[in-house]
N, C-alpha and C positions, 0 to 999 in steps of 0.2 A: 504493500500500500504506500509507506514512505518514498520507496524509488519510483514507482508512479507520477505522484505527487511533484516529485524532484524531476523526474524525466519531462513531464508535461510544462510546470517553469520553464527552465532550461530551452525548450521549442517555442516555448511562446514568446519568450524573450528574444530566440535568435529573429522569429518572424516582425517582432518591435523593432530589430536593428535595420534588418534588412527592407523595411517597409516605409522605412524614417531615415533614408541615409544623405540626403540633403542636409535635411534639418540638424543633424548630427555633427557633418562637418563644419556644418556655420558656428554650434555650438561649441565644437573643440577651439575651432580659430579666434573667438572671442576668448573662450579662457588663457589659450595662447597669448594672445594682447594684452588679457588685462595681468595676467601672472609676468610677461615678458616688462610691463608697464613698472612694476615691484621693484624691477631692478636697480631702480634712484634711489631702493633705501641700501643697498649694500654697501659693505667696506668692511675691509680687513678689521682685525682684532688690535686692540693695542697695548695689552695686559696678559700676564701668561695664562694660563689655562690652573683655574683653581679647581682641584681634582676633591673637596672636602666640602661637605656640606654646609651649609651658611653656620648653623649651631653646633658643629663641632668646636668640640675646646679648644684645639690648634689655631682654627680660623679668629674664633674668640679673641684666643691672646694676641694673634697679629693685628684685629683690628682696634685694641685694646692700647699697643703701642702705635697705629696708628694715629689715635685720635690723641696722645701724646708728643710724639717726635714727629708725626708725617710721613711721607712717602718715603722708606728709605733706598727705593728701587731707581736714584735720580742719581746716581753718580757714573759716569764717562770718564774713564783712564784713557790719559795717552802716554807712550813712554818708548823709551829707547833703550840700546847698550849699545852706545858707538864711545871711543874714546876718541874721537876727530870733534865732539860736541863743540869742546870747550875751545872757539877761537872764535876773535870776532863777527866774522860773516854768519856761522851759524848759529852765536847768538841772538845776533842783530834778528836773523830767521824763526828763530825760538821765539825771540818776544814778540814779533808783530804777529804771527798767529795767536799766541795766549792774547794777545792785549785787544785784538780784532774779538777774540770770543768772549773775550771778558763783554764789550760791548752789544752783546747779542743780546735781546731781551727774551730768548728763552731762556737764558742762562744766570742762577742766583748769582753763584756766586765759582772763583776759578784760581785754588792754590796750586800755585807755581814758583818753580824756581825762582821765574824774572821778577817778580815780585811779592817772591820768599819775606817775611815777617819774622822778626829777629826778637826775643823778650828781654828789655833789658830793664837795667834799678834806677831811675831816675830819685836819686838819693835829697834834692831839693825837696820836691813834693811828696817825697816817699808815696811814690809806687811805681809800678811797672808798667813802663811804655813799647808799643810794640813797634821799633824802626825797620826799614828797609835790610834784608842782610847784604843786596845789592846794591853799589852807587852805581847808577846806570851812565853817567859822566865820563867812568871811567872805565867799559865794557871795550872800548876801541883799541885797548891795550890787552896785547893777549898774555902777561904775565901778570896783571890784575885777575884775569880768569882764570889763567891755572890757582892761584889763592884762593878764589871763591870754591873752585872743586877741593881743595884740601879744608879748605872751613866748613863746607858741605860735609864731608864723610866725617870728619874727626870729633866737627866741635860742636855740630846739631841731632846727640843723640834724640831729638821728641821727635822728628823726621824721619829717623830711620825706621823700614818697613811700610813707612804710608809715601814717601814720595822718593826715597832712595834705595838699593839693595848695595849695604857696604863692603859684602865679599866680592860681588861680581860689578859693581858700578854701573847700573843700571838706573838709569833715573824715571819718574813719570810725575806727571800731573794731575790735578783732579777737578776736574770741571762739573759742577753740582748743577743740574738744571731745576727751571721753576719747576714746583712741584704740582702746582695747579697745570702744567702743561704735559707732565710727562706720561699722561695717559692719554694723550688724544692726540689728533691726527696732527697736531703743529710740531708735533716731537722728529716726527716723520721730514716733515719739510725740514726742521732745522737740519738732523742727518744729512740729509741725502744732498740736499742745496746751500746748506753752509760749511757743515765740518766738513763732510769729503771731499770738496772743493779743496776747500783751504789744507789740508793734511796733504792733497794730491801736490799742492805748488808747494809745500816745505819740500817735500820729499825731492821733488825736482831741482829747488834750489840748491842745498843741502847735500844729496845722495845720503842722506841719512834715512835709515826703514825704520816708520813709525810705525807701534802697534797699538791699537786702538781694541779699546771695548767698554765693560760694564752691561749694565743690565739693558738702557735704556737704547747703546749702540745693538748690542746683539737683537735683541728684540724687534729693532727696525728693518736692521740687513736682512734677518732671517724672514720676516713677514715678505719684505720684497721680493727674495728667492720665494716664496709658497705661493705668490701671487703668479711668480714668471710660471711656476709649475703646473696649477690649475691648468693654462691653456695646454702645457706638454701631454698633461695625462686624456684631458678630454679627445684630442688629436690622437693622441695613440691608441685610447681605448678604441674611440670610430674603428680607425686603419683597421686594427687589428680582429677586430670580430667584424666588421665587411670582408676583408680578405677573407678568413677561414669562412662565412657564411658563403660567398660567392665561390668559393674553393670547394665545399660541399652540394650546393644548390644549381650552380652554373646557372644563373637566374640574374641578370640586370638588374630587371623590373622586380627582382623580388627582395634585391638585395640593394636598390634604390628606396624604397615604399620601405624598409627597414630601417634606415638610415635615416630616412626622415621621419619615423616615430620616435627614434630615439634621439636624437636633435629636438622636438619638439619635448622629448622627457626631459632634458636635460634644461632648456626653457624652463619647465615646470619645476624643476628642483630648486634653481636660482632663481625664481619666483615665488617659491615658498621660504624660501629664508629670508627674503625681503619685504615678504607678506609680515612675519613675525616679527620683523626687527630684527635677527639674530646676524652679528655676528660670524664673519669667515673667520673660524681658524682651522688647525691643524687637521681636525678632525670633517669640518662641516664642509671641506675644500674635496674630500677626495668624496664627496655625495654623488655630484653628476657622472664620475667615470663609473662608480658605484652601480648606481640606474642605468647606464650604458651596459656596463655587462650585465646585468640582471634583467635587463628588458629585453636584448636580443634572445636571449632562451624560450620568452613567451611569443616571441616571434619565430621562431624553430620549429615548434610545438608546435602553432596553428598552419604553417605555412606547411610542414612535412605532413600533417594529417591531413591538409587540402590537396596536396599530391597522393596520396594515399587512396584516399576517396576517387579522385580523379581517374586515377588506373584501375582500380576496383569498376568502376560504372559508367565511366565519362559525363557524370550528369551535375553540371555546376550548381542548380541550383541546390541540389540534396547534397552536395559538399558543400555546400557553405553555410545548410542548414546544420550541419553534420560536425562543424568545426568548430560551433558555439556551443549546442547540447553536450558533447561530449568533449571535446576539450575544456570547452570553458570553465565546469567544474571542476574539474581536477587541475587545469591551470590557475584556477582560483584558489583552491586548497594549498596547491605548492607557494604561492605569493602570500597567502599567510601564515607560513609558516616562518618563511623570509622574514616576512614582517614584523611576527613575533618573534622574530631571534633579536631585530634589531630595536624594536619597544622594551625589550627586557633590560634596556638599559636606559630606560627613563625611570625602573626602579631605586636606582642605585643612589639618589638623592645629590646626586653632583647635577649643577647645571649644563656644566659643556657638555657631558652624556646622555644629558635629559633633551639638550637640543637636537643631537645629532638622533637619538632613539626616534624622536618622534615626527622630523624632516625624515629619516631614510626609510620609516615605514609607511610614510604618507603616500612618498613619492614610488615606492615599494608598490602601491595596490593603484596610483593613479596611472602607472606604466602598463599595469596590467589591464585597465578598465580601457586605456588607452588602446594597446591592440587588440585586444580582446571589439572591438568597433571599430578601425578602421583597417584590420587586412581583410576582412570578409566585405566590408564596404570598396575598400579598393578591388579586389581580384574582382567583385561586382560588376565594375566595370570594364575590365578588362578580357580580352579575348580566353580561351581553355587552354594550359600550361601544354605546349608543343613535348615531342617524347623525349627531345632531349634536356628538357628542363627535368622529366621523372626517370632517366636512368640511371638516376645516385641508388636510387631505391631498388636497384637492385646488381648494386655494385661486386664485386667480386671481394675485396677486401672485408666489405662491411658482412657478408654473406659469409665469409669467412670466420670472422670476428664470432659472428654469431654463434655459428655452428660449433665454433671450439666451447664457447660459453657452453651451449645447449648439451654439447656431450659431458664437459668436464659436472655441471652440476646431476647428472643423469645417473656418471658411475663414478665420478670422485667426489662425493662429499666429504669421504672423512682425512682426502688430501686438503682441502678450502676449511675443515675445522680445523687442524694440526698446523697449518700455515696462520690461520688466523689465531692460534694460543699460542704460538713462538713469538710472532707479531708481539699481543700482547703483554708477555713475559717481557721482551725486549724495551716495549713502552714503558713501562712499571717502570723498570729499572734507570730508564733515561730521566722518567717524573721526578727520579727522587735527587737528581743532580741539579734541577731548575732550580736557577736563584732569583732575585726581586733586585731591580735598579729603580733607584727612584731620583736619578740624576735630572739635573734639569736644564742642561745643556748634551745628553745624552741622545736625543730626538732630535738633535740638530745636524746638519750635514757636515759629514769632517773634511771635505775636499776645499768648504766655505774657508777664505783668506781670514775673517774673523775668529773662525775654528784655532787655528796656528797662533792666533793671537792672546784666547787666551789661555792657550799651554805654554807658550811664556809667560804669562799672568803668575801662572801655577806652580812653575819654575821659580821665579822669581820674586812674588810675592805673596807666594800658596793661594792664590785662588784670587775670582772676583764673583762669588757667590755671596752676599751678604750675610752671618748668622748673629743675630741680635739676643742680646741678654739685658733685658730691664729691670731695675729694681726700683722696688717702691717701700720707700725708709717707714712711712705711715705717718712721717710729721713734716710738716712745713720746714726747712731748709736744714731737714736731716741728711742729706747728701755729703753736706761739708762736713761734718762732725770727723774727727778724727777719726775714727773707732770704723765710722763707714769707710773712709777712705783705705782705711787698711785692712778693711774685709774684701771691699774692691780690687786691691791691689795684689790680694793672698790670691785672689779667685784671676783675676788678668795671669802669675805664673802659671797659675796650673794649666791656662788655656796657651800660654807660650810652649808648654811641653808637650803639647799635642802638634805630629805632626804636619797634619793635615788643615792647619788652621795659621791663618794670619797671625803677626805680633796684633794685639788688641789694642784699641782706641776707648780713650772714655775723659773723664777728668781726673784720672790719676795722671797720665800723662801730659796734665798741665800742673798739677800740683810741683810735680817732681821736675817740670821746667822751669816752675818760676824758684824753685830754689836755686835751681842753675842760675838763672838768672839775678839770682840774689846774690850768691859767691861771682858775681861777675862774669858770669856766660861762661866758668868751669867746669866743662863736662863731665869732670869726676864729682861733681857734686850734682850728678842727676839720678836723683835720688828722694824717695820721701822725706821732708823736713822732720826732725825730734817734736817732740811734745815743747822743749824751750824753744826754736825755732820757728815753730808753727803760727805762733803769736803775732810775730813783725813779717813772716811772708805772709800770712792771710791779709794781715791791713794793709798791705803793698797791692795783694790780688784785688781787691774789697775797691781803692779807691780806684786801680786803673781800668774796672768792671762799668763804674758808673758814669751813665751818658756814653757809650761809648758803644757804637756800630760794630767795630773790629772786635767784639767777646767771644774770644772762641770757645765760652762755655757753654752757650746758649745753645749748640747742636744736641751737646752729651748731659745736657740737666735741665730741667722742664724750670719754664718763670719762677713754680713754686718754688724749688728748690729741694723738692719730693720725691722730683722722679730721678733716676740718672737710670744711662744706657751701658752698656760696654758693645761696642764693633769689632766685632772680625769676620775674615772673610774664610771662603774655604775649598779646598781642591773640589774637583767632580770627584766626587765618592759616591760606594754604592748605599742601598739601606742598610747593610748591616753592618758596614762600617760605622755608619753613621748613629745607627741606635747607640753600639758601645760609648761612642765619643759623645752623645747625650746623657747616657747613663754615668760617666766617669763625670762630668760636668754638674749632673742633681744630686750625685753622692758626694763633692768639694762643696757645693751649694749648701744642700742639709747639715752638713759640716759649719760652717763657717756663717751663714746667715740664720739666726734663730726664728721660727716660722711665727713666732710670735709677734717680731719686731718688724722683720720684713716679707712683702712678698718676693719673690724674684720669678720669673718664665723667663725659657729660652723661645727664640721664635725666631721670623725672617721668610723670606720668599721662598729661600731652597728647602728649608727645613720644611713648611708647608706643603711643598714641592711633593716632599719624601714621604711623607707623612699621607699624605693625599695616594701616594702611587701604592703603599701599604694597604691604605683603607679601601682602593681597585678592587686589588686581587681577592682580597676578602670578598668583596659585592661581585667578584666574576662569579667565584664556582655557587652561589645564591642565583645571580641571574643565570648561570647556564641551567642549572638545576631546576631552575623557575621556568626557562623555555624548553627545557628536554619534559614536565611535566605537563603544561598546557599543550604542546603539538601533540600528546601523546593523550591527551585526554580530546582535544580535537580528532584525532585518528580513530579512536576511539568510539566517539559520536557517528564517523564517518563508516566506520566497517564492522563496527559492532562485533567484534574480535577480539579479544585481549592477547592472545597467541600470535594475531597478524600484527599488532600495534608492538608484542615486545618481538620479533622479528625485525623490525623496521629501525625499533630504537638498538637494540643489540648491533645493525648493520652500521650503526648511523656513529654511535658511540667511537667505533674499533677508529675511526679516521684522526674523531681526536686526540685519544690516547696516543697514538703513532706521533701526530703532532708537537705533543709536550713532550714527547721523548725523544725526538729527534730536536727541539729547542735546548732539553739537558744537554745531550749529547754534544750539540754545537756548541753551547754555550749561550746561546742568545736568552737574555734577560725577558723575564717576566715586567714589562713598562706598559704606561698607559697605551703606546700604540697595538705590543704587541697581546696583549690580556683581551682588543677586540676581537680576535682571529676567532677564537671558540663557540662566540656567541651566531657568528653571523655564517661561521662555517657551515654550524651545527644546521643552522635556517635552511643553508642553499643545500647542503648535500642530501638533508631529508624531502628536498623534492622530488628526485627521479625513483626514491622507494615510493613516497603518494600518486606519483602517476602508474608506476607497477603496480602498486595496490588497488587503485581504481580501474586500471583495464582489467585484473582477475577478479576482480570480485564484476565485472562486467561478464568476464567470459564462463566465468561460474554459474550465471542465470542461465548464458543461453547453450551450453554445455551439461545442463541437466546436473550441475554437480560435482563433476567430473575433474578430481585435481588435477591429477598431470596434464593432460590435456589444457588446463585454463593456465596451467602455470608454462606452461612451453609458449602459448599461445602469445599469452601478454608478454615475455621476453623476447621474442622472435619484433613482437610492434613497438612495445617502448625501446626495447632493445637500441636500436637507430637511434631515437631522440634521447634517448639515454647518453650515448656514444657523441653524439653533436655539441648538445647542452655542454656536457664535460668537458668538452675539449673547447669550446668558447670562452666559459669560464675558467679553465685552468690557464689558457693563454690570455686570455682576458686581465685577470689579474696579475697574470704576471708583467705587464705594462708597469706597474705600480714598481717595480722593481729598477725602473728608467729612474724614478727619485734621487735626489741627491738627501735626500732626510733619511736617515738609519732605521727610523720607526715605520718608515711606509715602503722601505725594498721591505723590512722584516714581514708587515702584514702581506705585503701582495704574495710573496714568497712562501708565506708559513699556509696562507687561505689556499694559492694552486696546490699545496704538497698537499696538503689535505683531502679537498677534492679530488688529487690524483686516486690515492687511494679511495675515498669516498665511489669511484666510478666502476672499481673494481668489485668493492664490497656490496654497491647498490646493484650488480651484473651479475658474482659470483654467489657472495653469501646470504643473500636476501632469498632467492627463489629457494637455495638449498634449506636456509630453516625454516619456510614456507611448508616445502616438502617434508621436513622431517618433523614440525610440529602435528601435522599431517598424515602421520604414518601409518597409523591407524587405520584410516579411509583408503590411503591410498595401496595399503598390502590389501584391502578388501577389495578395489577396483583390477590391483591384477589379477585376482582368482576369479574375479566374474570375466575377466578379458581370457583369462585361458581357459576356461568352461564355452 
């Protein structure tokens, strides 16, 4: 009665398309316009991708010190290691770009050598003035300069590790931009149309190689490169599944009218994300090639079932009627299952997931509603596919192909089980070598000149990751207290004994200069003041603070005098690095600041970063878990089997396991790019078991029954689209592997290998535990076959 029901929709419907196919087209070509019209809201992202829920305590305490200190994602290194610096021409060159960017009004504010700030005792007024360390009068003279590099390295230890490296003589600058700008698109222009300009002419005048970055340089380059990418990937995706479809099909016209559905898809997708407001980034960028290879399949489908019919009866109308009823559902099935592989990640409570879940499932069922009405509308009007457009169908290779399938599942099933538990075995053992990166310069392309830039960063300065540690005294200008300062100071050594971490920045490294500055710029007196000493530097600090623009305590300690920061920065490490060196940092903490007195968090963009890429993996195997459950309760619904549904999942499962163990094995990290492979794999590979499921439980009605027969049956017809589908999408995605981003060769790489096996296991192992859940029936059917 149900399939009745469902059979008679399905014809009625196709008779609605085919009766109304004007009207249809005018209707697509308007949404066409008006979604192509969206386009005016798009633009790049200009903030990294926070991978943590708004009410996560991580995100908490970063906006916690946000609303404290500000944006601390606004700092631009540039820097050298030439020992040719120091002579007049190329300082002359050195100061006019600092002093040019100094004048930029993205830019707060721009410590540099050329106009380096020196703390000295003006003993009159008692206190401490900050003079020039360069007379710029006297830079025309290059043994004035060699003096200034020897006064540089020896006599400014508060300098060393933030604008010089003393072992290797490396020097750099640090150029703070407005903070109200360095999230929006002006950040971009200043890049692109002032610093790299101006960097490009030092270096020409000079022959000195500058190296540039920080957060707000890499962020911009790299958006640029993801922007040039977008067009590579949608170009390559086209090429690449046209070629293999017209390579299959030998069809112009079929392989034109394809092309241009999925161009119109690809419209629609870039008009859904501008319909919502959202955001291009890393993730929402690779949607349209996404739709491209995911839409050519339901064009596969209807197009090899209309050549099917064709040759069967030459009668176009009952093929086109024929290509709606009975593809149509089960191409509808497979696209939600897509669907729901790729919505299972609007669970996960992260926004940039929630975007990409519910853009890629949209445009996931509008592809499909999409051909699913304009190839029957189109072949409409066109003449009966000529014989050479239908002798794929019955190809030698592919007839080949088959027939090995057809024997090996007939009399080796328990070679396809024994292959598929080694398999297994072997996966296990790859699972348990997977490790988590929660790098966050890891996703970035390493060929990028940036890339190089900052592994001298890392070298040189350990890192340009920012990691922030805030303390909160609980009293109004308890920062300065002595007691703080030397809890501060205990906690800055123990972060200097960590490799992986910058010399730290705070106001212990002004306290301990203006004593310098008090023994008369003595660098052996850079050092925290005594308890007696403390008295006449603080009133020295106290009066040269007030009225006065140049306070460089105002970054590392809030107006109140409540808050203070410590800065350091940090190599690209992995998460588990990084937990210990969190964990060695709350155990100094708990030590030394009594939780009574103070609060203290660590926090910052990378640690967030990390922290976020942890909280993934966790919400991966929930959402996969969550989509291997729904398809399978949909399957369920659909073939009212619970035997045929764990057949399908059992087939479906083996491709990922293989996956993650071939990730151990390689070593490719578990990262936000590569944690999506599972979810969307799990979607696409579970379609070509729902179209074998739907043709046998087809051929089961009109086979009276009959297993083997309906199970030969349906492998012999999906078989083909089986075979097609796979190889589009395995070469399909592997386009994705043209990236110059490490996170998107990984997925388009990790998804093809997947699906590889997935095409074997939906060919091999699917029909075999079909048959052997089966067994029952089918030893009964051969005893009535040999009677």
């Amino acid at each position: 009665m149900k399939n009745n029901i469902q059979d008679r929709f399905w014809e009625k419907l196709a008779r609605i398309i085919l009766r109304n196919r004007i009207p249809i087209l005018i209707a697509v070509a308007f949404i066409t316009i008006f979604l192509g019209y969206q386009w005016k809201n798009l633009s790049m992202t200009y903030t990294e991708a926070n991978l943590l829920p708004k009410n996560h305590v991580a995100n908490k305490d970063y906006e916690k010190f946000l609303d404290k200190f500000g944006e601390e994602g606004n700092l631009i290194v540039i820097g050298f290691q030439d020992p040719k610096f120091f002579t007049p021409k190329n300082y002359a060159a050195w100061n006019e770009l600092m002093t040019s960017l100094k004048k930029a009004k993205e830019v707060d504010l721009v410590v540099s050598l050329n106009d380096l700030k020196k703390l000295e005792k003006d003993t009159i007024n008692q206190k401490f003035v900050l003079s020039p360390f360069i007379d710029q009068s006297k830079t025309i003279d290059p043994e004035y300069l060699k003096k200034v590099q020897y006064d540089l390295f020896h006599n400014l230890p508060f300098y060393e590790g933030l604008l010089f490296n003393k072992k290797s003589g490396s020097i750099r600058s640090a150029v703070y931009m407005n903070k109200a700008l360095v999230n929006t698109a002006e950040r971009k222009t200043f890049i692109i149309e002032n610093l790299v300009p101006k960097i490009d002419k030092f270096e020409k005048t000079t022959g000195i190689d500058l190296r540039v970055s920080g957060m707000p340089y890499i962020r911009t380059i790299n958006a640029d490169n993801m922007k040039g990418e977008i067009g590579l990937f949608i170009g390559a995706a086209l090429l690449t599944v046209s070629l293999i479809f017209f390579f299959f099909f030998r069809s112009f016209s079929a392989t034109f009218m394809s092309i241009c559905i999925l161009i119109v898809g690809v419209v629609w997708s870039f008009g859904t994300l501008g319909l919502f407001h959202y955001k291009i980034t890393i993730l929402t960028a690779i949607i349209p090639p996404l739709i491209i290879v995911i839409g050519i399949t339901n064009c596969i489908f209807l197009i090899n079932k209309y050549q099917q019919e064709i040759k069967l009866h030459n009668n176009q109308a009952k093929a086109l009627q024929r290509i709606i009823s009975k593809i149509g559902v089960s191409t509808l099935m497979t696209n939600l299952t897509t669907a729901i592989g790729f919505a299972t990640f609007m669970i996960t409570g992260n926004d940039l997931l929630f975007e990409f879940g519910l853009v890629t499932s949209i445009n996931v069922i509008s592809v499909y509603l999409l051909t699913l009405l304009i190839v029957p509308i189109v072949y409409s009007f066109m003449p009966l596919p000529k014989e050479k457009h239908l002798y794929h169908l019955s190809k030698t290779y592919i007839s080949s192909l088959l027939n090995f399938v057809e024997d090996t599942v007939k009399h080796k099933r328990k070679v396809i089980y024994t292959i598929y538990g080694i398999l297994l075995v072997f996966s296990v053992i790859g699972i348990a070598q997977m490790k988590v990166s929660g790098s966050l310069i890891g996703e970035m392309p390493k060929s990028a000149a940036f890339f190089k830039d900052i592994l001298f960063y890392e070298k040189e300065f350990n890192g340009v990751m920012p990691l922030e540690i805030m303390i909160d005294t609980k009293k109004k200008k308890g920062v300065m207290k002595s007691s703080t300062i030397r809890k501060m100071d205990e906690l800055q050594n123990t972060i200097t004994e960590i490799p992986e971490l910058a010399k730290p920045v705070s106001v212990v490294n002004l306290v301990k200069y203006s004593k310098q500055a008090f023994y008369n710029g003595n660098p052996d007196y850079y050092e925290l003041p005594t308890s007696q000493e403390q008295a006449f530097i603080l009133s020295y600090a106290k009066n040269a603070t007030k009225n006065n623009k140049e306070n460089l305590m105002k970054a590392y300690v809030d107006s109140t005098g409540r808050y203070a920061r410590i800065t350091t920065f940090m190599k690209d490490i992995g998460t588990d690095k990084m937990a210990k060196i969190e964990k060695k940092l709350h155990s100094k903490i708990d030590e030394i600041f009594p939780k009574d007195r103070f609060e203290v968090t660590i926090t910052g963009k990378a640690l967030v970063f990390q922290k976020g890429t942890a909280y993934l993996v966790n919400n991966l195997i929930e959402s996969l878990i969550f989509a291997i459950i729904v398809i399978a309760v949909l399957m369920l619904y659909l073939f009212r089997s619970f035997k045929m549904v764990m057949a399908s999942v059992i087939t479906n499962v083996l491709p990922l396991c293989i996956t993650s163990g071939l990730m151990g094995y390689f070593g490719i990290p578990l990262k936000p790019s590569t944690i999506l492979v599972f979810s969307i794999a799990f979607g696409i590979s579970v379609d070509n078991a729902i179209q074998f499921m739907a043709k046998y439980r087809h051929d089961l009605i009109q086979n009276n029954g009959k297993i083997k027969k309906s199970v030969f049956s349906s492998l012999r017809e999906t078989g083909i689209s089986t075979f097609y589908t796979s190889i589009v999408l395995i070469l399909g995605f592997a386009t994705f592997t043209l990236s110059s981003f490490s996170g998107t060769i990984a997925l388009g790489g990790l998804i093809s290998c997947t699906l590889t096996f997935a095409m074997f296991a939906n060919l091999l192992v699917l029909p075999s535990l079909v048959l052997t859940f089966e067994k029952k029936r089918t030893k009964k059917e051969d005893l009535e076959h040999a009677h």
